[in-house]
C-alpha positions in Angstrom: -32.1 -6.4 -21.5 -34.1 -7.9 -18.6 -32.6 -11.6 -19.7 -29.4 -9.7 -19.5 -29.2 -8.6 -16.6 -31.0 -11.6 -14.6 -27.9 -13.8 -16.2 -25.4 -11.2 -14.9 -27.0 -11.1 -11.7 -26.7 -15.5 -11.7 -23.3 -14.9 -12.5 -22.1 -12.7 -9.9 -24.3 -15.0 -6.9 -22.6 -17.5 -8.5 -18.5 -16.1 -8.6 -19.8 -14.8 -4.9 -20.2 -17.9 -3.3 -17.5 -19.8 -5.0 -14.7 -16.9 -4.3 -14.8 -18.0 0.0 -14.3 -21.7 -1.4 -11.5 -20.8 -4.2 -9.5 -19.0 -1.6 -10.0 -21.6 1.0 -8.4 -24.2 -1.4 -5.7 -21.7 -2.4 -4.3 -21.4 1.0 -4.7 -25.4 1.5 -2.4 -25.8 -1.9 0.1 -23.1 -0.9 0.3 -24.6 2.6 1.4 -27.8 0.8 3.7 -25.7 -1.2 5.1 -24.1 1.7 5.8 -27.9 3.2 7.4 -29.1 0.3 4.6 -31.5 -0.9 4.6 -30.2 -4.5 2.7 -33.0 -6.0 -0.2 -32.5 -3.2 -0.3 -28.3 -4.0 -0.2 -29.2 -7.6 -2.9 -31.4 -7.8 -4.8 -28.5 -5.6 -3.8 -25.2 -7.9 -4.9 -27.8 -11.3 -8.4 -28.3 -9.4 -8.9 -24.6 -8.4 -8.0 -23.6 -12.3 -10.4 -26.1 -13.3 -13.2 -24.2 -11.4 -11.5 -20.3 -12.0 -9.2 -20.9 -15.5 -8.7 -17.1 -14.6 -7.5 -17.6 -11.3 -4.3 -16.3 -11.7 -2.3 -16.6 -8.5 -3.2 -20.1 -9.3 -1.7 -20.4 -12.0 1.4 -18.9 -11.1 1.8 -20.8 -8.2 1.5 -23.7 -10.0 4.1 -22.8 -12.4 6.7 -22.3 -9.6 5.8 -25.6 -8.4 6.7 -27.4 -11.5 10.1 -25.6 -10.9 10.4 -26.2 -7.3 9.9 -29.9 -8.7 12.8 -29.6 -10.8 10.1 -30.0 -14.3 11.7 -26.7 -15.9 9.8 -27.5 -18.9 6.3 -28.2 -18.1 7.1 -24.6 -15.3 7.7 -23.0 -18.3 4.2 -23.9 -20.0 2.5 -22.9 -16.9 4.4 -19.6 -16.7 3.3 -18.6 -20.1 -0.5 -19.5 -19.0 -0.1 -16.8 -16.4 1.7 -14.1 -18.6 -1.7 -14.9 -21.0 -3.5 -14.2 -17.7 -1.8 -10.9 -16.9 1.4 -10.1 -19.4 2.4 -6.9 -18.1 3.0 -8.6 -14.5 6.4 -8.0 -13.3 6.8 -11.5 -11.3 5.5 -13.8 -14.4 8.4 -12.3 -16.4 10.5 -12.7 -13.4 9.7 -16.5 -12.9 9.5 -17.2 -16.3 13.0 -15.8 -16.3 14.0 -18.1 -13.3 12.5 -21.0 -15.1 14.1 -20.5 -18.5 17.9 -20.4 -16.7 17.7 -23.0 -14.9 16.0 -25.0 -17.9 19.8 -23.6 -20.0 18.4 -21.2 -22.2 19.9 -17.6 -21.1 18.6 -15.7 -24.1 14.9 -16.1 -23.7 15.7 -15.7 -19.5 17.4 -12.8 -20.2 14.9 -11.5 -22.1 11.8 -12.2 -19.3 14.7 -10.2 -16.9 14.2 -7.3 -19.0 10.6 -7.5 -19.3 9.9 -8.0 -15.4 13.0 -4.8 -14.9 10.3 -3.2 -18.0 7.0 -4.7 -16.0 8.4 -2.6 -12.6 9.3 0.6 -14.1 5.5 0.7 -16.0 3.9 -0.2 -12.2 6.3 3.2 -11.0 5.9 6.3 -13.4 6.5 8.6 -11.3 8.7 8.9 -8.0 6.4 9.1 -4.7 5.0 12.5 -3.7 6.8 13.8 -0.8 4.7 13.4 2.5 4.2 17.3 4.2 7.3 15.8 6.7 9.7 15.9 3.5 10.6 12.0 3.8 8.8 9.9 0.9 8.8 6.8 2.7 10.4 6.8 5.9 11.9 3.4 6.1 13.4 3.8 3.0 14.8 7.5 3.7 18.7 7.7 5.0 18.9 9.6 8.5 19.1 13.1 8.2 20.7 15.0 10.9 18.4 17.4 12.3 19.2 21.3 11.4 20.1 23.3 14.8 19.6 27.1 14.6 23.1 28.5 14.7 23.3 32.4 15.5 25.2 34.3 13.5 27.7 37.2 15.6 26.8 40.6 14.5 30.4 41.9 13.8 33.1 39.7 12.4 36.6 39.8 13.5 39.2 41.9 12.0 40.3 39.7 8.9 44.3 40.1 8.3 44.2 39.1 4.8 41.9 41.1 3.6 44.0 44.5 5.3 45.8 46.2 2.4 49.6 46.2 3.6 50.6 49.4 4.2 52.8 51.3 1.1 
């Protein structure tokens, strides 16, 4: 147990002092993304999953750009390493849909549409509890005009239609 724990204890020293570093080279290959210099980001996502193979925004990104690219097919192979990593995610399904279109096969998109539309609804059982002001989410929420206290007259007027005529 001892053994066990001093390996888990390597491990962890180990993840916490490459983590800074992995996320440091992250940003660098999404900036290149962001520039349009795909080949540069992809060469930089392919080096951060070669230290983290479960480093899955990673492996996303590097899916999208293969697409971005224009290589539908090797974007799709990348995809379907990142729905390994995490196959209920709703924006795999929703790339890999994006990928599979523009690659001319609308059946298998379609289908990935309908798992990321499947995906979202899992991620949202249950509408949003009210907040104690009655507005979910307040951005979201239409205007409401605000209820003025009206004050009710304490006798009505003679109504004419209700008067029975006279016989």
């Amino acid at each position: 147990m001892k053994a066990n724990l001093s390996e888990l204890r390597k491990r962890e020293i180990t993840v916490n002092r490459f983590m800074p570093m992995l996320q440091e080279q992250y940003d660098d290959a999404m900036f290149d993304f962001s520039t349009g210099d795909y080949d540069t980001a992809i060469a930089k996502f392919k080096a951060i999953l070669a230290e983290d193979p479960a480093h899955f925004d990673a492996q996303l990104s590097l899916g999208m750009a293969y697409y971005r690219k224009g290589d539908y097919a090797t974007a799709i192979a990348e995809g379907h390493k990142a729905e390994k990593l995490r196959p209920n995610e709703q924006l795999v399904h929703t790339n890999l849909s994006l990928f599979y279109m523009k690659a001319g096969d609308k059946k298998t998109a379609e289908h990935h549409g309908l798992q990321a539309r499947i995906a979202s609804w899992k991620g949202n059982p249950a509408p949003p509890e009210p907040s104690p002001g009655g507005a979910s989410d307040s951005e979201l929420q239409m205007a409401r005009p605000k209820l003025e206290n009206v004050k009710l007259p304490s006798k009505f007027p003679d109504m004419p239609w209700k008067k029975k005529p006279p016989v």
